[in-house]
DOVEX-540361 format. One line per 10 residues: number of its first residue (from 0); for each residue x, y, z of N, C-alpha, C, O. Coordinates in nm, 4 decimals. Last residue first. Layout:
BEGIN
NUM = X/Y/Z/X/Y/Z/X/Y/Z/X/Y/Z ~ ...
END
This chain:
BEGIN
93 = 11.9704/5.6081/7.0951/12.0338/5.6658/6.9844/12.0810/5.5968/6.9135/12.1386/5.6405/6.8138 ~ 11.6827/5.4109/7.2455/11.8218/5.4504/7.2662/11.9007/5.5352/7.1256/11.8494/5.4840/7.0260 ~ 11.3168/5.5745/7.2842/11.4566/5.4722/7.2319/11.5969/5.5163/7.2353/11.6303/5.6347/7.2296 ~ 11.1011/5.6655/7.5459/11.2163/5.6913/7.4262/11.2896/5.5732/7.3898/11.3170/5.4835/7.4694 ~ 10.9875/5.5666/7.7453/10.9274/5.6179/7.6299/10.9775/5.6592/7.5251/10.9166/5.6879/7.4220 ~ 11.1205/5.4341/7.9743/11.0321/5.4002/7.8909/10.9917/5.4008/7.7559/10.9685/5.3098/7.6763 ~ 11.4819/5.6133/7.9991/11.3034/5.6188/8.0001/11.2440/5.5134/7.9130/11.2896/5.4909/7.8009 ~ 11.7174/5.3810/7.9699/11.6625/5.5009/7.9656/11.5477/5.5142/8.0390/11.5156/5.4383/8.1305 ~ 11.9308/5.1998/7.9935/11.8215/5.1695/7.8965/11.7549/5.2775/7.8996/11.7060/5.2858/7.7870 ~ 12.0382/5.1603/8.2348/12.1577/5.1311/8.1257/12.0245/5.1576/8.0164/12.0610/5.0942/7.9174
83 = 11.7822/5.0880/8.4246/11.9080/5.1468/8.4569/12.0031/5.0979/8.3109/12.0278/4.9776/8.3027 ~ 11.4869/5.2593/8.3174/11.5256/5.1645/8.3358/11.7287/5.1713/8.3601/11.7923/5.2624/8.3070 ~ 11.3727/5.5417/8.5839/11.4639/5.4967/8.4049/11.4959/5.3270/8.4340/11.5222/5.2792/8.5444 ~ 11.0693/5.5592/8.6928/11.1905/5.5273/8.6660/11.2212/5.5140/8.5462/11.1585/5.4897/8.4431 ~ 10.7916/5.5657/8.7626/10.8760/5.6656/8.6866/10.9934/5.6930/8.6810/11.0407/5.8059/8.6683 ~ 10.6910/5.3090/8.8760/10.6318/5.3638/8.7349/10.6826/5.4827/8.6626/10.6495/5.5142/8.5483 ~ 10.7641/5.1418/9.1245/10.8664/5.1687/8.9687/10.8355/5.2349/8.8530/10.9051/5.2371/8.7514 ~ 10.5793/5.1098/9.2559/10.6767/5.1657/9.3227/10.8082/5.1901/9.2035/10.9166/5.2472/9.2151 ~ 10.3681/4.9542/9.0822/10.3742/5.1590/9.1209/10.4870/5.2219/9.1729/10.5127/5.3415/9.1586 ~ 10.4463/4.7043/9.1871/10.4952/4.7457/9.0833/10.5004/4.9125/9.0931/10.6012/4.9818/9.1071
73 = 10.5744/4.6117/9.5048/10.4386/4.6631/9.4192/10.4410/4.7159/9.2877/10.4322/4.8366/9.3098 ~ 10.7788/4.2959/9.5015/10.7523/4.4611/9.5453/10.6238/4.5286/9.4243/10.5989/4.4998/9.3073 ~ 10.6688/4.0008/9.5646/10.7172/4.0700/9.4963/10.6971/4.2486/9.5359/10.6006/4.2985/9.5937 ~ 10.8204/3.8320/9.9012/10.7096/3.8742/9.8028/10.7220/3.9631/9.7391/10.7831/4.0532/9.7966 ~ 10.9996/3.7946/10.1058/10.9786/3.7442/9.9881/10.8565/3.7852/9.8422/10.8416/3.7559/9.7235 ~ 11.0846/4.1352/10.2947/10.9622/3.9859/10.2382/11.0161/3.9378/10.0981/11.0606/4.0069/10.0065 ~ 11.3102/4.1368/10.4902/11.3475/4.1693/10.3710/11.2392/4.0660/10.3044/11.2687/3.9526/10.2667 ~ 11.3934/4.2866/10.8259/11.2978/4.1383/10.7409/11.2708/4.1869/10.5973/11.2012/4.2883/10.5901 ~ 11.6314/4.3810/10.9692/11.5540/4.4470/10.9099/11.5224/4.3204/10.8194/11.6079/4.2623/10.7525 ~ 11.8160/4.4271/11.2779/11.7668/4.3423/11.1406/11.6600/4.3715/11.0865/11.5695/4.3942/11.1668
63 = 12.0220/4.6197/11.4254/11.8533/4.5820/11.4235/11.8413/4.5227/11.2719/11.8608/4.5876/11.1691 ~ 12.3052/4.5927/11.4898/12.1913/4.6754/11.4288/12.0839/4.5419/11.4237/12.0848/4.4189/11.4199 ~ 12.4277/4.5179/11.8516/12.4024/4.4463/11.6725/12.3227/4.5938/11.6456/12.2885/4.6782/11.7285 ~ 12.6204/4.7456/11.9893/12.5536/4.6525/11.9773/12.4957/4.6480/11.8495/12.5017/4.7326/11.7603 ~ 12.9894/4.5941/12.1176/12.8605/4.6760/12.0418/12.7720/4.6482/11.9432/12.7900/4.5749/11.8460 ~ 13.1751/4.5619/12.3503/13.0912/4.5190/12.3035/12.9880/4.6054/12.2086/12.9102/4.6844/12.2621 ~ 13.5193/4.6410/12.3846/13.3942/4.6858/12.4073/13.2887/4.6058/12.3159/13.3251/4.5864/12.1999 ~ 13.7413/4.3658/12.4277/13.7199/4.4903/12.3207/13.5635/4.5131/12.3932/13.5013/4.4211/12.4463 ~ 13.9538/4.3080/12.6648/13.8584/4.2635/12.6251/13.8232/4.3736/12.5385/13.8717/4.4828/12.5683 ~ 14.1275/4.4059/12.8953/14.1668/4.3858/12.7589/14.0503/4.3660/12.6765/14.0636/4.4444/12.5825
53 = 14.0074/4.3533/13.1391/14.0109/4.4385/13.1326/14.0516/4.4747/12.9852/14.0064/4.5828/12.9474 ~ 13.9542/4.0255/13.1043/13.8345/4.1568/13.1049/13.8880/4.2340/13.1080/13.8132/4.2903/13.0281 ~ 14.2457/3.9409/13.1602/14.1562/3.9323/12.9886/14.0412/4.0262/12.9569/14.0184/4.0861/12.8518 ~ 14.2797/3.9767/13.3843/14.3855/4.0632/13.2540/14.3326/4.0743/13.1381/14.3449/4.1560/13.0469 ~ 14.0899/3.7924/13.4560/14.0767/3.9156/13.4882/14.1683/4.0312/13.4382/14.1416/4.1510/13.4474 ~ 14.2088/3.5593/13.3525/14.0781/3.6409/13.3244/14.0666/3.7501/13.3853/13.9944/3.8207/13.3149 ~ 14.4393/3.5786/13.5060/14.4465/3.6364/13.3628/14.3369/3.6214/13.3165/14.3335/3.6751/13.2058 ~ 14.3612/3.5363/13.7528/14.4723/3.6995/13.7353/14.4876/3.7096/13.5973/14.5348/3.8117/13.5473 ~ 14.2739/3.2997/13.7720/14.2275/3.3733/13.8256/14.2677/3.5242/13.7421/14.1884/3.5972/13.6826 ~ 14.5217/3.1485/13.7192/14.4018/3.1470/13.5797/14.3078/3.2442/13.6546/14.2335/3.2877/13.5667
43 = 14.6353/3.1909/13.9196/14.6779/3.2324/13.7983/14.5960/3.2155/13.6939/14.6093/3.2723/13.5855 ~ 14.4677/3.0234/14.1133/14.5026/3.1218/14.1100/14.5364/3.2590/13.9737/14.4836/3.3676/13.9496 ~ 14.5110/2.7530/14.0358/14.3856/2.8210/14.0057/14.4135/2.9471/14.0263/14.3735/3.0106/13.9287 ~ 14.8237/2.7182/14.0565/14.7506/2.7064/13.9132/14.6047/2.7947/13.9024/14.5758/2.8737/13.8126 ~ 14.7958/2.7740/14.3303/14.8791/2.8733/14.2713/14.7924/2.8272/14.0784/14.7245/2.9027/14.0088 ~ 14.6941/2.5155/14.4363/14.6100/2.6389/14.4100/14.6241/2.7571/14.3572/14.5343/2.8376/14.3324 ~ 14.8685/2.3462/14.2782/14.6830/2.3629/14.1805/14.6197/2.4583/14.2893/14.5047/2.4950/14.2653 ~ 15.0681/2.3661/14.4479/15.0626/2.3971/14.2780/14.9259/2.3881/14.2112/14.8968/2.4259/14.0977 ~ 14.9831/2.3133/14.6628/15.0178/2.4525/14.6104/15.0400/2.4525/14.5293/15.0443/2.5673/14.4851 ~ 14.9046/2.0058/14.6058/14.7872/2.0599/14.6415/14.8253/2.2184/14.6494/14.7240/2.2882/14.6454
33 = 15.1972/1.9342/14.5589/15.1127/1.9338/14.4860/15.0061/2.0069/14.4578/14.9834/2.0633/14.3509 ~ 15.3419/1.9836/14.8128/15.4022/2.0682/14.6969/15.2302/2.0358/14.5758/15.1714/2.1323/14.5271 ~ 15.1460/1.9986/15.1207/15.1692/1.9001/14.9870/15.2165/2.0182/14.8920/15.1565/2.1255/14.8849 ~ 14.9753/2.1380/15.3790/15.1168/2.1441/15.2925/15.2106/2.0934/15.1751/15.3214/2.1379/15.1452 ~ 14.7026/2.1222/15.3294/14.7712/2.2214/15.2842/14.9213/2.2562/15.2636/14.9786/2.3378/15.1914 ~ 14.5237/1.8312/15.3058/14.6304/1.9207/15.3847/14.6853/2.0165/15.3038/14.7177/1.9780/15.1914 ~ 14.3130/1.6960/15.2063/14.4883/1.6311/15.2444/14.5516/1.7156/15.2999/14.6547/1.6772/15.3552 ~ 14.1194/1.8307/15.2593/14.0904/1.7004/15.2772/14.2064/1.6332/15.3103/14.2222/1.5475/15.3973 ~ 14.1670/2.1063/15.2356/14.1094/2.0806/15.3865/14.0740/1.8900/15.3864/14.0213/1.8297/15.4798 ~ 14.2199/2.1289/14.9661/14.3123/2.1025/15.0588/14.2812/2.0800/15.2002/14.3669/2.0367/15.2771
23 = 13.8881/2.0052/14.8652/14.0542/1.9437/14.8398/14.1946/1.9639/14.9548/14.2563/1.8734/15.0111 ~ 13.8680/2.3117/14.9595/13.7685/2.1590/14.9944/13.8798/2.0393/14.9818/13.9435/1.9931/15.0764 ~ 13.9810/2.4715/14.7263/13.9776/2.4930/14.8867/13.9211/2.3513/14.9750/13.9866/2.3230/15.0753 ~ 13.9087/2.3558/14.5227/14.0604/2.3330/14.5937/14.0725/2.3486/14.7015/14.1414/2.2840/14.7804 ~ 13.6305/2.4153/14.4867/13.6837/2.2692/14.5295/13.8106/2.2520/14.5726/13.8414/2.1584/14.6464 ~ 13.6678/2.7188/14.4669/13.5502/2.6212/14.5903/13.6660/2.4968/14.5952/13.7582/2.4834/14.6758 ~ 13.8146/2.6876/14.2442/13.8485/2.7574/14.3637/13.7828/2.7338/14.4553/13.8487/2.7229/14.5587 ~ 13.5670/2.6157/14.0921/13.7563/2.5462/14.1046/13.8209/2.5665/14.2197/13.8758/2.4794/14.2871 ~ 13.3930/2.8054/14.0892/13.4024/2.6365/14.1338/13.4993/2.5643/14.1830/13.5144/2.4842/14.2752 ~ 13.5777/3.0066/13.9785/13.4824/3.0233/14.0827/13.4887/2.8625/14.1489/13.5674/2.8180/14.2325
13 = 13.5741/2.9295/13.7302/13.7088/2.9528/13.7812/13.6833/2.9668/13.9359/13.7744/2.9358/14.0127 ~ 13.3065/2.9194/13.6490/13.3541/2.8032/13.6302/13.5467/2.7862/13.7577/13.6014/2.6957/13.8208 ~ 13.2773/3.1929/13.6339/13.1578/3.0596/13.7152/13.2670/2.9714/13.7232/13.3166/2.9595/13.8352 ~ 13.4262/3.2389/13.4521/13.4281/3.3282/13.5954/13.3674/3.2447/13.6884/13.4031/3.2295/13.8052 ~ 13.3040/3.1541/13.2679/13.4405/3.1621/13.2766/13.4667/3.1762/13.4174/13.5428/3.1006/13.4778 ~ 13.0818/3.2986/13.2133/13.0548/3.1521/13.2544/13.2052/3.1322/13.2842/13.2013/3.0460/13.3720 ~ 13.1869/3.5936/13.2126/13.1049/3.5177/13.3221/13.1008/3.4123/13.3026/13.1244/3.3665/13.4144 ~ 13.3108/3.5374/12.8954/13.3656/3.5512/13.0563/13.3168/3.5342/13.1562/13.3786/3.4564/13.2289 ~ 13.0070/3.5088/12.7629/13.1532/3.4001/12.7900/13.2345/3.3971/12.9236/13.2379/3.3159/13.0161 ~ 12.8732/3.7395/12.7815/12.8687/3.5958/12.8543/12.9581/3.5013/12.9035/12.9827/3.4429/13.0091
3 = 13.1038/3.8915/12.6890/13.0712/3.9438/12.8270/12.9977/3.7983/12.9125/13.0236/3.7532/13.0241 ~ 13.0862/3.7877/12.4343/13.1984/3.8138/12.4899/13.1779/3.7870/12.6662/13.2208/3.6980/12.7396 ~ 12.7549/3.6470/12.4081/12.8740/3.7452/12.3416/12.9773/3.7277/12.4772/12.9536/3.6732/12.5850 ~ 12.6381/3.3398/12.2051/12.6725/3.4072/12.3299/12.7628/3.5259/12.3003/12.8358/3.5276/12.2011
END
């Protein structure tokens, strides 16, 4: 997943929370020290994903993979090369 997924499922999820507290306090009531501390809690996890997307590093994108065959390379593709540390073919070393 990249970054940008993450945070959206993040966002889903902080989303839900915030559904159910709301649901939660319409079940016991809204004045309980408790039931304002988990909506102030959801809250605040609210205000720092959203401190976090704006911080977040730009995404960029993959290079393109390039399939590297197993199979041997054509020989012709080497017929007028130096061998590397060894020379030309056709000569001997000094």
């Amino acid at each position: 997943m990249s970054l940008t997924d993450d945070l959206t499922a993040v966002q889903r999820c902080l989303d839900d929370l915030v559904r159910s507290v709301s649901r939660l306090e319409q079940r016991v009531g809204a004045g309980g020290l408790e039931i304002r501390r988990v909506r102030t809690d959801a809250d605040h996890l609210r205000e720092s994903l959203a401190l976090l997307r704006e911080t977040a590093p730009e995404e960029r994108p993959r290079p393109e993979m390039v399939p590297v065959p197993d199979a041997p390379y054509d020989s012709a593709l080497w017929s007028d090369v130096d061998d590397e540390g060894l020379g030309a073919r056709d000569r001997h070393a000094p």
